[in-house]
N, C-alpha and C positions, 0 to 999 in steps of 0.2 A: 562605424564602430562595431566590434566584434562583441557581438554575447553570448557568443557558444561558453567560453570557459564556466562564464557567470552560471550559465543555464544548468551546464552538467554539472558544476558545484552542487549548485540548489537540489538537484534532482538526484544525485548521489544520497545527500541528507535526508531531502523526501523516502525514498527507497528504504533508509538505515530504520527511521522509525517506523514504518510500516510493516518489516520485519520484526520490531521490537513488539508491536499490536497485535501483531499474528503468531507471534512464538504465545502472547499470555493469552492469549485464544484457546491454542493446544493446552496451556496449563491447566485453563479452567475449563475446558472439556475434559481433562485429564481429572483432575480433581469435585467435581461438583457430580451431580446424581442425575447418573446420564435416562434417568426415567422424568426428570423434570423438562418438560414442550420451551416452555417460555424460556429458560436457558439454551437450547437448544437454537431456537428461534432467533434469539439476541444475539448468538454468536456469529449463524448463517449471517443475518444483517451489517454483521463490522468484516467478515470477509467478505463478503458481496460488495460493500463499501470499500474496502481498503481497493479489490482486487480496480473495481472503479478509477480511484486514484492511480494506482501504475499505469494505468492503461493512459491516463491524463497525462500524469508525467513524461508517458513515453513520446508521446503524439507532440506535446512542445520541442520535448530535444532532438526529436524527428525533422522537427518544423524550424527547430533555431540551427540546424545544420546547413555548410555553404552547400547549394546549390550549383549542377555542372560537372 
């Protein structure tokens, strides 16, 4: 049984929303008061995380690829 298509679906969507997390990132680094730490902090945290995830993502559809 073939899961490649399955996988890069999934991981297409994966990707869409994680760009949608990281654009409102920029907003609200764009927007908020860039002398506040704990903003600052929280945002490094959800890119740190997100970037985490791609790197997940990639490594499965890496891994669900035929082999040879």
């Amino acid at each position: 049984m073939d899961s490649g298509p399955s996988i890069s679906a999934a991981a297409h969507e994966i990707k869409n929303q994680l760009a949608v997390i990281l654009q409102a990132v920029v907003y609200i680094r764009d927007v908020s008061q860039q002398d506040d730490e704990r903003i600052k902090m929280t945002l490094g945290y959800i890119e740190e995380a997100a970037g985490k995830v791609d790197k997940i993502v990639n490594s499965v559809v890496d891994a669900s690829r035929p082999k040879g």
